[in-house]
N, CA and C atoms as an extended XYZ file, in Angstrom:
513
Properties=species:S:1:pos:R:3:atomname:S:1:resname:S:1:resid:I:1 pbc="F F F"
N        -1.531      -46.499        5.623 N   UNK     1
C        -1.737      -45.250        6.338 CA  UNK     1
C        -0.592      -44.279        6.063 C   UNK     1
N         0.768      -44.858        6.296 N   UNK     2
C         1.608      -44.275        5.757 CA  UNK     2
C         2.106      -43.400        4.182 C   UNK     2
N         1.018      -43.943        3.445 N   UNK     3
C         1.380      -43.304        1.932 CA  UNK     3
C         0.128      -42.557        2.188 C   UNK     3
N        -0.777      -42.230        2.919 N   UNK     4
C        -1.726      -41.385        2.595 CA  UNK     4
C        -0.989      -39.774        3.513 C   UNK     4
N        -0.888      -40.333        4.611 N   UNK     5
C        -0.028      -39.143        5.395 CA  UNK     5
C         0.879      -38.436        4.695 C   UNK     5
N         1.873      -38.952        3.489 N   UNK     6
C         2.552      -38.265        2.639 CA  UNK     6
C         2.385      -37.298        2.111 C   UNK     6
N         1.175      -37.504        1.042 N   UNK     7
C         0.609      -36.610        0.070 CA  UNK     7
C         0.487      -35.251        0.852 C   UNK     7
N        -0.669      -35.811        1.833 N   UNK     8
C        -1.260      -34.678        2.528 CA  UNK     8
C        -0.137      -33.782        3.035 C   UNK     8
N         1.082      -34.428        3.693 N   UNK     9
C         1.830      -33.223        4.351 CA  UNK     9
C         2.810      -32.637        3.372 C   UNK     9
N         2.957      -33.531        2.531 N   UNK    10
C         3.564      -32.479        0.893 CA  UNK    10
C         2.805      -31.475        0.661 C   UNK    10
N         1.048      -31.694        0.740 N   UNK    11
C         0.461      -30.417        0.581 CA  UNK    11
C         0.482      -29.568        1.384 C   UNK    11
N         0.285      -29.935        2.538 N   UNK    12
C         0.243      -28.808        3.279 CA  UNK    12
C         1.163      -27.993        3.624 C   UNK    12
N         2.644      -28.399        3.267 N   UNK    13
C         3.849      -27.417        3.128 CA  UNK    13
C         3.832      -26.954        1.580 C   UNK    13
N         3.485      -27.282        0.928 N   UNK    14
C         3.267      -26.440       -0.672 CA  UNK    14
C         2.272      -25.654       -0.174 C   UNK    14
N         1.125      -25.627        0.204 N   UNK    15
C         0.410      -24.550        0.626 CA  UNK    15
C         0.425      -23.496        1.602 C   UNK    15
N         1.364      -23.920        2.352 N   UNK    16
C         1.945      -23.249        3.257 CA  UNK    16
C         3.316      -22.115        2.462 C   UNK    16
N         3.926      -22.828        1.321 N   UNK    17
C         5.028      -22.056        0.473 CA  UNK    17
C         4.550      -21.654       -0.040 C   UNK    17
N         3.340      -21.794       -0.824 N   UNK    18
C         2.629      -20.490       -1.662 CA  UNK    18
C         1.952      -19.535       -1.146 C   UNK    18
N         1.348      -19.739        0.024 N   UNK    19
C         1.617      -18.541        0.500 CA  UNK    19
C         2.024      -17.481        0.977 C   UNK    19
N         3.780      -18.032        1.564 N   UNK    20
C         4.411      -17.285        1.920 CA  UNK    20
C         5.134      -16.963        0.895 C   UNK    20
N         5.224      -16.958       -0.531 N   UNK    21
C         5.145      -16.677       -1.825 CA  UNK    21
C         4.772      -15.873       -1.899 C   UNK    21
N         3.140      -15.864       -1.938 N   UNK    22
C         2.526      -15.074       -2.337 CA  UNK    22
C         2.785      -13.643       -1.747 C   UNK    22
N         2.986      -13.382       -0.401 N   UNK    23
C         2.956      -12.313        0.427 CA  UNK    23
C         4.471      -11.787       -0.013 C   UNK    23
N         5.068      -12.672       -0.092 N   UNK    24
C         6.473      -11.984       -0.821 CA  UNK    24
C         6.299      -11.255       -2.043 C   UNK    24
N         5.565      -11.969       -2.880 N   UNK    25
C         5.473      -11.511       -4.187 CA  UNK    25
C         5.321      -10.263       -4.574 C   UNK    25
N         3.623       -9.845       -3.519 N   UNK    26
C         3.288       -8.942       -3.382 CA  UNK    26
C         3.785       -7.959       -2.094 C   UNK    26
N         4.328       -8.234       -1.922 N   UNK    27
C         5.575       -7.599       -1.276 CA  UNK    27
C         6.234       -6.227       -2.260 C   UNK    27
N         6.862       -7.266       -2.857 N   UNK    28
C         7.774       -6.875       -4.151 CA  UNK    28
C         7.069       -5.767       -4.684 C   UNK    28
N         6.186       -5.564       -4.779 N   UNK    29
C         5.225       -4.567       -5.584 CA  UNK    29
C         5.014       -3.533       -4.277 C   UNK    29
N         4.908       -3.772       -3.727 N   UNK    30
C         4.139       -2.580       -2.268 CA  UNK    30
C         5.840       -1.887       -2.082 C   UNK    30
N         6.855       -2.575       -1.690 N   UNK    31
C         8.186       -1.990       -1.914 CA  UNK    31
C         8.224       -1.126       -2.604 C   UNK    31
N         8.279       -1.213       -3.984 N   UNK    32
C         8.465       -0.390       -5.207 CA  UNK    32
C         7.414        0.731       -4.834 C   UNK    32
N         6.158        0.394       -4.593 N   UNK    33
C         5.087        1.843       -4.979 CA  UNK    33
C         5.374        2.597       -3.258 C   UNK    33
N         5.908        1.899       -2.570 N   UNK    34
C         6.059        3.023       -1.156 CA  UNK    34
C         7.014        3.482       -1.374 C   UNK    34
N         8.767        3.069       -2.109 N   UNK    35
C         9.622        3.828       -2.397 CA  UNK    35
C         9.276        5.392       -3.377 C   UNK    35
N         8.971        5.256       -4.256 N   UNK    36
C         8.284        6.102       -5.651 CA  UNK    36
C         7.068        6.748       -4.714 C   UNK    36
N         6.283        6.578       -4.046 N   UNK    37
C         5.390        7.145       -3.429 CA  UNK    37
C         5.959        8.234       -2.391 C   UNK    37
N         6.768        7.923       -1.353 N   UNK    38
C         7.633        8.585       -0.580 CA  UNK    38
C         8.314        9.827       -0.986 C   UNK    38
N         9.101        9.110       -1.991 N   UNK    39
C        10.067        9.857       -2.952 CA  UNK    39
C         9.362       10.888       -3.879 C   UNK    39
N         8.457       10.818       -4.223 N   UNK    40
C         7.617       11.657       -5.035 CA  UNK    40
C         7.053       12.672       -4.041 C   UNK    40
N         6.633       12.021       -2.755 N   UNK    41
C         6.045       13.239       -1.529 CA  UNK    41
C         7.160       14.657       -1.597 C   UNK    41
N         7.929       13.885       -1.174 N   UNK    42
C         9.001       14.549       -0.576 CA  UNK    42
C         9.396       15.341       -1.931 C   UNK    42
N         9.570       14.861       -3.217 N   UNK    43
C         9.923       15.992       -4.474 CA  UNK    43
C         9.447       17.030       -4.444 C   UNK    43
N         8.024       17.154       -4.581 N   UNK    44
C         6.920       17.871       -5.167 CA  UNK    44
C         6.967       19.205       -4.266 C   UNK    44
N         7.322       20.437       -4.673 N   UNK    45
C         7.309       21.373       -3.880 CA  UNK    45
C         6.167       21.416       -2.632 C   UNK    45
N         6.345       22.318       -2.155 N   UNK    46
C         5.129       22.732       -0.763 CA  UNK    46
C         3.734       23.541       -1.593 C   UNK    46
N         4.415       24.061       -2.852 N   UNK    47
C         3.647       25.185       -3.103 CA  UNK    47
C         2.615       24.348       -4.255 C   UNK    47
N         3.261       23.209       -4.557 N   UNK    48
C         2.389       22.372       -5.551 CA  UNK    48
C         1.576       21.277       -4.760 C   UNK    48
N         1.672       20.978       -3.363 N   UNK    49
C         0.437       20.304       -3.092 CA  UNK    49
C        -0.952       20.578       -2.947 C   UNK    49
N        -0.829       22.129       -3.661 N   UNK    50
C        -2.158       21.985       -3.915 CA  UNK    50
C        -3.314       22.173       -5.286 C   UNK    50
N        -2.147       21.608       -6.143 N   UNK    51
C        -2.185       21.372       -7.385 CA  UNK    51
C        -2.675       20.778       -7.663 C   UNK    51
N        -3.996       20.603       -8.879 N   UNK    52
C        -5.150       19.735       -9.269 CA  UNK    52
C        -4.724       19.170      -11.010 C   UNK    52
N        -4.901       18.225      -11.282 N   UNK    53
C        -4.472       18.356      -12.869 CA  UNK    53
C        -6.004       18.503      -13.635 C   UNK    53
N        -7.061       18.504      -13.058 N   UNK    54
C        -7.936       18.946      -13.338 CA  UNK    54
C        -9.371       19.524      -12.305 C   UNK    54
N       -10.136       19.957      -12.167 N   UNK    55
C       -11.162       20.918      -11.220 CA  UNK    55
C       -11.512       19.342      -10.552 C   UNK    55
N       -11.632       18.161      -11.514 N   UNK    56
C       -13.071       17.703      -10.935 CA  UNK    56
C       -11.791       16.452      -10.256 C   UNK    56
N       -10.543       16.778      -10.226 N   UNK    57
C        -9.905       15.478       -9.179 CA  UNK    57
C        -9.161       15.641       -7.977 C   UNK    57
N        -8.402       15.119       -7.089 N   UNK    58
C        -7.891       15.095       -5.955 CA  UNK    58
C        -6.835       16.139       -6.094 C   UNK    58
N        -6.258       16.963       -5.448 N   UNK    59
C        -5.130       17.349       -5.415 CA  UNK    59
C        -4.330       16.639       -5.230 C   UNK    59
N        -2.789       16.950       -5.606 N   UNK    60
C        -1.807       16.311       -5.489 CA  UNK    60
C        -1.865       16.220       -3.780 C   UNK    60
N        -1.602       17.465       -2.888 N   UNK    61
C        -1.327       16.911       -1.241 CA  UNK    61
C        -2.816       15.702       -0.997 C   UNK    61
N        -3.874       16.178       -1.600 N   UNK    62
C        -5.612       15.003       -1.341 CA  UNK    62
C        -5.037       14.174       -1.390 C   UNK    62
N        -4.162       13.659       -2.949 N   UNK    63
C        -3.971       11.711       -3.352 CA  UNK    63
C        -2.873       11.709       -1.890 C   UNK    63
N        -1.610       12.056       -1.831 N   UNK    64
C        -0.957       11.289       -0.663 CA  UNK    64
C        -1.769       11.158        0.789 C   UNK    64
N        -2.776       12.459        1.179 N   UNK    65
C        -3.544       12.198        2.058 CA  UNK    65
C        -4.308       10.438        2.120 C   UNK    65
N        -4.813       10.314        0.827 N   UNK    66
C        -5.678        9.158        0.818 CA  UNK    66
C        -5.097        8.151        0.275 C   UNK    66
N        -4.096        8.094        0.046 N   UNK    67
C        -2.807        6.978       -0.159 CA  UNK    67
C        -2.834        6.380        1.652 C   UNK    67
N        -2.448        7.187        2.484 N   UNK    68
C        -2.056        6.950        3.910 CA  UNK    68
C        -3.314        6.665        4.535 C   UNK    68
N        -4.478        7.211        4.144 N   UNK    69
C        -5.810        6.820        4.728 CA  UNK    69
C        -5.610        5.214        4.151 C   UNK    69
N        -5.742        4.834        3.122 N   UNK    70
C        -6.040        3.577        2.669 CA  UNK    70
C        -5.105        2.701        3.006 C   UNK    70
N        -3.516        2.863        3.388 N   UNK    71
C        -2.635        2.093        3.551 CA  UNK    71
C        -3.663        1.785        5.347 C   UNK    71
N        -3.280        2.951        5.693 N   UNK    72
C        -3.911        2.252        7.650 CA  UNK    72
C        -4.632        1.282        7.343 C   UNK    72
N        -5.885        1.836        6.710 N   UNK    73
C        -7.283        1.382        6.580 CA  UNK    73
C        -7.100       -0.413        5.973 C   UNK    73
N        -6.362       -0.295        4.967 N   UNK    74
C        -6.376       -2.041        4.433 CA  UNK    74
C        -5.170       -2.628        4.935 C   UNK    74
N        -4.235       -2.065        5.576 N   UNK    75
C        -3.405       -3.048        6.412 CA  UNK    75
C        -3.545       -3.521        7.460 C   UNK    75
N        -4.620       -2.576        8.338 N   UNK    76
C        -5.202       -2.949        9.861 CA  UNK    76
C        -6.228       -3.944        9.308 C   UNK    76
N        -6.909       -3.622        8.369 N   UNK    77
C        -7.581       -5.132        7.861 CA  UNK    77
C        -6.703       -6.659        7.492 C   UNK    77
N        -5.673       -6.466        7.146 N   UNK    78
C        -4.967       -7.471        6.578 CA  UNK    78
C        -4.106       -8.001        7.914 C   UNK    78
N        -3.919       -7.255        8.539 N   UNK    79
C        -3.067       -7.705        9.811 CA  UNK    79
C        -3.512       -7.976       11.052 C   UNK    79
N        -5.043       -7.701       10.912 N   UNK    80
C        -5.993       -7.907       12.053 CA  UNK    80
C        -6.077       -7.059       13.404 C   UNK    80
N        -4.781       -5.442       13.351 N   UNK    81
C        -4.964       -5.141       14.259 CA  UNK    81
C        -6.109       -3.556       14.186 C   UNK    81
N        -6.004       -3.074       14.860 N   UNK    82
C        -6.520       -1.865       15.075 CA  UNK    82
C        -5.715       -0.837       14.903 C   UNK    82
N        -6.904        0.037       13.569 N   UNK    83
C        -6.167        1.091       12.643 CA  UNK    83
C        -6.051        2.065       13.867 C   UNK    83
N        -4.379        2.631       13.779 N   UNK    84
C        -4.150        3.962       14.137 CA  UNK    84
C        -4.444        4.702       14.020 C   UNK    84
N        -4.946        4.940       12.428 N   UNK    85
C        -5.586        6.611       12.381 CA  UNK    85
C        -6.792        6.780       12.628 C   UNK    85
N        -7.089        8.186       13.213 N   UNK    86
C        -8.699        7.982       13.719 CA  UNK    86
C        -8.841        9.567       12.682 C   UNK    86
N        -7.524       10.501       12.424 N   UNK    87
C        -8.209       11.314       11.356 CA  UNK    87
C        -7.888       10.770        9.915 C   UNK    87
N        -8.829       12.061        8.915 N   UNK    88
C        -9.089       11.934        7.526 CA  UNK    88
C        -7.971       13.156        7.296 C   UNK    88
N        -7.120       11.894        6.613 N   UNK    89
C        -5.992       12.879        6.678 CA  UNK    89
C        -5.746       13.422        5.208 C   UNK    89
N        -6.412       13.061        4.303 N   UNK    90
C        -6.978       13.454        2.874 CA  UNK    90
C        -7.619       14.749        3.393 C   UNK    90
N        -8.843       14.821        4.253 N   UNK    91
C        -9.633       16.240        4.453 CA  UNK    91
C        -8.513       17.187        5.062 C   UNK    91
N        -8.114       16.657        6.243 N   UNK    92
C        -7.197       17.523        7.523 CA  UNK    92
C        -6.250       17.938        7.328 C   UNK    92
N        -5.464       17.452        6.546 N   UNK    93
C        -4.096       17.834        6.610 CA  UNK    93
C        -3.936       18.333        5.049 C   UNK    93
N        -2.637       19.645        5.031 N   UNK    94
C        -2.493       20.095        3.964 CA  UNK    94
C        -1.001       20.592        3.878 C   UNK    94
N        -0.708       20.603        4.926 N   UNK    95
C         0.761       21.259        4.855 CA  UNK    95
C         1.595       19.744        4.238 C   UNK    95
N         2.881       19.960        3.723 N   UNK    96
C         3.421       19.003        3.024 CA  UNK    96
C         4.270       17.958        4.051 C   UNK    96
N         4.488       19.002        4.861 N   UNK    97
C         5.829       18.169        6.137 CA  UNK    97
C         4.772       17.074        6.934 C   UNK    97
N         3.202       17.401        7.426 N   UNK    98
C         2.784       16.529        7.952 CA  UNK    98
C         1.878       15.541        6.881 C   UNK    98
N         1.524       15.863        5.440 N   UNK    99
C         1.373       14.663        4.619 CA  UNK    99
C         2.367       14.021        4.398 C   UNK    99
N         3.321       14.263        4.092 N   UNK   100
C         4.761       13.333        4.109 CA  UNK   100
C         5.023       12.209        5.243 C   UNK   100
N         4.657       13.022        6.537 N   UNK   101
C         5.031       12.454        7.682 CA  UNK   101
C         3.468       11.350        8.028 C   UNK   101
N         2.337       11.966        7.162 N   UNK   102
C         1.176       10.733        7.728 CA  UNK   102
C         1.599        9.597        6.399 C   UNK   102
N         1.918        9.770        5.597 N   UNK   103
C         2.426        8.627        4.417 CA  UNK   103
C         3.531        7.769        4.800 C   UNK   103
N         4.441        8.367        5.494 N   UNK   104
C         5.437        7.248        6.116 CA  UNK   104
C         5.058        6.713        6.933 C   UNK   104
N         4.075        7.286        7.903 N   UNK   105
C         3.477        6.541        8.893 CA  UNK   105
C         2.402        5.401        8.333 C   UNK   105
N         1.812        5.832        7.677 N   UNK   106
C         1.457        4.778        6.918 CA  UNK   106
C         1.487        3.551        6.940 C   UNK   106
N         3.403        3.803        5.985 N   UNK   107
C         4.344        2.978        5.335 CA  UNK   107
C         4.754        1.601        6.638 C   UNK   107
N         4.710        2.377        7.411 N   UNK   108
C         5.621        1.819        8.863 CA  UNK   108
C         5.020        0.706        8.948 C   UNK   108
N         3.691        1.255        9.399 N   UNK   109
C         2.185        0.421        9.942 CA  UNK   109
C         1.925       -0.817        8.950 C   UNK   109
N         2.013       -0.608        7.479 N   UNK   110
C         1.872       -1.432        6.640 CA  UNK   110
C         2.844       -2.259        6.414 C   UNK   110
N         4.327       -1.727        7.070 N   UNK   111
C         5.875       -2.502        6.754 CA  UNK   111
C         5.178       -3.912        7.709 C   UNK   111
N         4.669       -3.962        8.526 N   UNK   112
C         4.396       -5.392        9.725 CA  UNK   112
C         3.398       -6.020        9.192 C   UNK   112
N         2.015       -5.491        8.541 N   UNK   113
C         1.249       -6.364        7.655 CA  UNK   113
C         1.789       -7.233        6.931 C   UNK   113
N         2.875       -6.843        6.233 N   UNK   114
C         3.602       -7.495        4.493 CA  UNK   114
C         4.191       -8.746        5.734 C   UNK   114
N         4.445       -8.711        6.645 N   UNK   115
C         5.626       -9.825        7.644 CA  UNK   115
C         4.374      -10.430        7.818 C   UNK   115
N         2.989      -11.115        7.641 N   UNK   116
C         2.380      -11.799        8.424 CA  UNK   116
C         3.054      -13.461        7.878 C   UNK   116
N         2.234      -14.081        8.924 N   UNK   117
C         3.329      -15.674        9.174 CA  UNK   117
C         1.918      -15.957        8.176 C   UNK   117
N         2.849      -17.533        7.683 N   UNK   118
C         2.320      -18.207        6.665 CA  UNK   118
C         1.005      -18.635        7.290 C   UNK   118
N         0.479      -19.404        8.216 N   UNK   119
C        -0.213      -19.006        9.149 CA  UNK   119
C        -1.538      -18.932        8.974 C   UNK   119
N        -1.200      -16.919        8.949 N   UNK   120
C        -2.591      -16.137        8.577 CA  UNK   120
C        -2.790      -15.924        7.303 C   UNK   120
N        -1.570      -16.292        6.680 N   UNK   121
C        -1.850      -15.321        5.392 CA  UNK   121
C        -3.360      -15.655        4.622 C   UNK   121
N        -3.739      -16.813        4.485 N   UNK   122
C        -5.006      -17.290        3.750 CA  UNK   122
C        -6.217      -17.349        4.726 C   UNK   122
N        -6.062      -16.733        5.849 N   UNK   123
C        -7.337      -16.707        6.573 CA  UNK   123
C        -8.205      -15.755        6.053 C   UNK   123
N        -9.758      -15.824        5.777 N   UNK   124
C       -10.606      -14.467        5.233 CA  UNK   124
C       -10.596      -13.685        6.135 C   UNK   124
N       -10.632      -11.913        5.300 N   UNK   125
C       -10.851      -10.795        6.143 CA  UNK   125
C       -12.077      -10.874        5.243 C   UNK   125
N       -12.234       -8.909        5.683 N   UNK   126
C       -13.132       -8.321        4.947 CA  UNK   126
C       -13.052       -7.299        4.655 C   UNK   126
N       -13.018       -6.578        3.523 N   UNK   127
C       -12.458       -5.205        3.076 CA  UNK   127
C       -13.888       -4.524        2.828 C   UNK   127
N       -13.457       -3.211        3.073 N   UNK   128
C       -14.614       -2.289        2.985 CA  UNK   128
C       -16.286       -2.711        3.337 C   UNK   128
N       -16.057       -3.584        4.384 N   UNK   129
C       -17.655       -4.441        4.939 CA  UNK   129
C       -18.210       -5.427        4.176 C   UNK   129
N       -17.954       -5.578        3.107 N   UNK   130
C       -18.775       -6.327        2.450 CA  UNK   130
C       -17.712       -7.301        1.293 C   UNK   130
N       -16.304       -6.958        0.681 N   UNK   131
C       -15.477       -7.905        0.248 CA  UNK   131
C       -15.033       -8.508        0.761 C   UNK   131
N       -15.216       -9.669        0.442 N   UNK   132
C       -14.434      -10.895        1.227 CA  UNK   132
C       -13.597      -11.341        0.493 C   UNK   132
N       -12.495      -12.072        0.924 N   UNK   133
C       -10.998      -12.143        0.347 CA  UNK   133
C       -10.108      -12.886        1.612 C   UNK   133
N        -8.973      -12.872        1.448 N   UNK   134
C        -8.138      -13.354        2.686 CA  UNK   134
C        -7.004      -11.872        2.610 C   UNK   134
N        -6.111      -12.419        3.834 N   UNK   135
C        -4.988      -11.777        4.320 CA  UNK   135
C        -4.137      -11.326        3.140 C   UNK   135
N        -4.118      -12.281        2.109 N   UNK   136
C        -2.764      -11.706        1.040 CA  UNK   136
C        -3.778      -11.417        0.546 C   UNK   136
N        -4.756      -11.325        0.024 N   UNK   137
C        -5.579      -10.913       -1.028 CA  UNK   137
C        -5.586       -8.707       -0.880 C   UNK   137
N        -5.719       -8.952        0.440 N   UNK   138
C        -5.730       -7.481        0.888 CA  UNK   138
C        -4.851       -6.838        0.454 C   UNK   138
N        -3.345       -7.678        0.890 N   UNK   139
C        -2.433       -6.938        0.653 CA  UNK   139
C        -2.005       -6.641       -0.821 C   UNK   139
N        -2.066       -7.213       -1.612 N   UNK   140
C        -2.251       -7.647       -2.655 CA  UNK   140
C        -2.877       -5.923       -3.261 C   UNK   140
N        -4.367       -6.212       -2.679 N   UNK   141
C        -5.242       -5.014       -3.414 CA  UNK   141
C        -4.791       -3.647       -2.440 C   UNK   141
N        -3.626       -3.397       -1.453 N   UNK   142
C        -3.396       -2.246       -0.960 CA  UNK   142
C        -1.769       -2.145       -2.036 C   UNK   142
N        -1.349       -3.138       -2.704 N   UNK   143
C        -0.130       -2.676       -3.326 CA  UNK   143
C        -0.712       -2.049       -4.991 C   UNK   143
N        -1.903       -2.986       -4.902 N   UNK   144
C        -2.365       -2.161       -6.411 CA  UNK   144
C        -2.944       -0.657       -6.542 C   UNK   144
N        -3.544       -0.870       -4.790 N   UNK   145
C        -3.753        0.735       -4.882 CA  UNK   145
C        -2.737        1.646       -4.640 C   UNK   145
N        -1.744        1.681       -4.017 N   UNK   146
C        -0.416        2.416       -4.174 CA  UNK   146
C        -0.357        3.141       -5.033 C   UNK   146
N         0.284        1.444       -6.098 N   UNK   147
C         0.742        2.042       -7.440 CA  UNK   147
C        -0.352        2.537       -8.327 C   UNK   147
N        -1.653        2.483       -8.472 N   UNK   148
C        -2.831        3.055       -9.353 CA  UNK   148
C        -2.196        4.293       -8.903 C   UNK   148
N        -2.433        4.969       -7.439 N   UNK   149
C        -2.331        6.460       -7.290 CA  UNK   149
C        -1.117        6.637       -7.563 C   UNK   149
N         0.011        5.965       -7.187 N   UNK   150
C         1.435        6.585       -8.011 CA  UNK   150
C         1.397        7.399       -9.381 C   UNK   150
N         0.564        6.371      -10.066 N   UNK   151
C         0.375        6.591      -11.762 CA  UNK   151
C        -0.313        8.040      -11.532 C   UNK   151
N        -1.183        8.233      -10.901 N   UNK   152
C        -1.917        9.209      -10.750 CA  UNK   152
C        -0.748       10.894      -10.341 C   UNK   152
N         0.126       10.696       -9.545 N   UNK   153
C         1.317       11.175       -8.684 CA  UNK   153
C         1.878       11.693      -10.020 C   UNK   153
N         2.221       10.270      -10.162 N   UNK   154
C         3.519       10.808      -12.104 CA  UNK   154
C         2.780       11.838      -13.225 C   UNK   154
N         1.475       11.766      -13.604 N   UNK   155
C         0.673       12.792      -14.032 CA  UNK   155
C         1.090       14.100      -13.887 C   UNK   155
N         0.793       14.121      -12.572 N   UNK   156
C         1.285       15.262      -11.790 CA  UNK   156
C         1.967       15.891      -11.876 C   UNK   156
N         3.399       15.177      -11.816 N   UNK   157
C         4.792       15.560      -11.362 CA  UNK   157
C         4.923       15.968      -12.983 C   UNK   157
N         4.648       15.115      -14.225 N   UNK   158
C         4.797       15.441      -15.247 CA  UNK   158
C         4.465       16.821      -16.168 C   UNK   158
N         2.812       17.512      -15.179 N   UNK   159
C         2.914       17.936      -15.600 CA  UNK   159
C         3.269       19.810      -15.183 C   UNK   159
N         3.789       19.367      -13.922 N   UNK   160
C         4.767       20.261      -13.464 CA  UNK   160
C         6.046       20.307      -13.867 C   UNK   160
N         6.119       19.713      -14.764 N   UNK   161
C         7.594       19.625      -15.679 CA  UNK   161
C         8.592       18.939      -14.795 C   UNK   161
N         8.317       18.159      -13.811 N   UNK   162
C         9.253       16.889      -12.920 CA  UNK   162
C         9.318       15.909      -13.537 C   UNK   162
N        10.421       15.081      -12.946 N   UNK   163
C        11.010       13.332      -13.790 CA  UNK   163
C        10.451       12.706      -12.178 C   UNK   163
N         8.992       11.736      -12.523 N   UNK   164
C         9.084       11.186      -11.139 CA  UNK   164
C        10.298       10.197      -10.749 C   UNK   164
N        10.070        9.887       -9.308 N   UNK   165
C        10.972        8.511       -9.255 CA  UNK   165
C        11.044        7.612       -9.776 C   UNK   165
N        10.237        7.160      -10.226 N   UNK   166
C        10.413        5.381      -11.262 CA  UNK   166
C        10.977        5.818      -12.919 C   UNK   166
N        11.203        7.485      -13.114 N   UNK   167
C        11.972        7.906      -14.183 CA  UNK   167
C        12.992        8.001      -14.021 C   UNK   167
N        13.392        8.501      -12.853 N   UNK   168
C        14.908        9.041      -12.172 CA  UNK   168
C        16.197        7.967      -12.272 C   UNK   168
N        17.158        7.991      -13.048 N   UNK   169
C        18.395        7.537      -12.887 CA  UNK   169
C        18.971        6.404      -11.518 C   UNK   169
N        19.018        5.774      -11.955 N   UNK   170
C        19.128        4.540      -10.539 CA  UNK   170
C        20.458        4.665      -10.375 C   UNK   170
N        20.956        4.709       -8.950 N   UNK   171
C        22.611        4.507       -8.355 CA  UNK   171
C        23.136        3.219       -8.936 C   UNK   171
């Protein structure tokens, strides 16, 4: 009885470390694209958020709007609580001081998702009604969306003749 109890509780603390791995991992990545995301808000003049790099896409102030829509939106999924935002802050908001200020808020809301205990991390949610996935999986797909729209951000900034943040000279 004793050598079978072994295995099992070796696994279940390896599975328990990979997932709190995992949420680190992807951690690591959501860090980076909320720093560069932030930092890029805050660059980009007032007079350029409403700058398109082409007719048929988001404006620059739209993407951080829906950067902060999607952070609420898939971290209140990933963390199981109930999303704060009740506006569309992609449609509503346009001035730069309060997209800045709904993107950090965001950031905040999503800083306590990335902390979930080993725990939850592999319990299934459900993203957008119908994907199913677990807790890191979410988070996971809210750090890839970050950085997709970052890439989208640097476009931007580029071709307003700016050096985004992930170009900029490190201290």
């Amino acid at each position: 009885m004793r050598v079978l109890l072994l295995p099992a509780f070796v696994l279940t603390l390896a599975g328990s470390a990979a997932a709190q791995g995992a949420v680190s991992g992807v951690g690591l990545g959501y860090n980076i694209a909320k720093n560069n995301l932030i930092r890029a808000a805050e660059q980009m003049p007032e007079g350029d958020y409403g700058f398109q790099a082409t007719k048929d896409v988001r404006t620059f102030g739209q993407l951080v709007g829906h950067v902060a829509n999607a952070n609420f939106m898939i971290c209140a999924t990933a963390s199981g609580e109930a999303n704060p935002n009740s506006a569309d802050i992609e449609k509503t908001m346009t001035a730069k001081a309060d997209l800045v200020n709904a993107l950090k808020d965001s950031f905040t809301f999503c800083d306590k998702a990335y902390q979930i205990a080993d725990a939850k991390a592999l319990e299934e949610v459900t993203l957008f009604g119908s994907l199913k996935t677990n807790r890191i999986g979410a988070l996971a797909f809210n750090a890839a969306h970050d950085m997709e729209h970052y890439g989208n951000i640097v476009t931007y900034m580029r071709l307003k003749g700016m050096v985004p943040p992930s170009s900029q000279p490190r201290n």
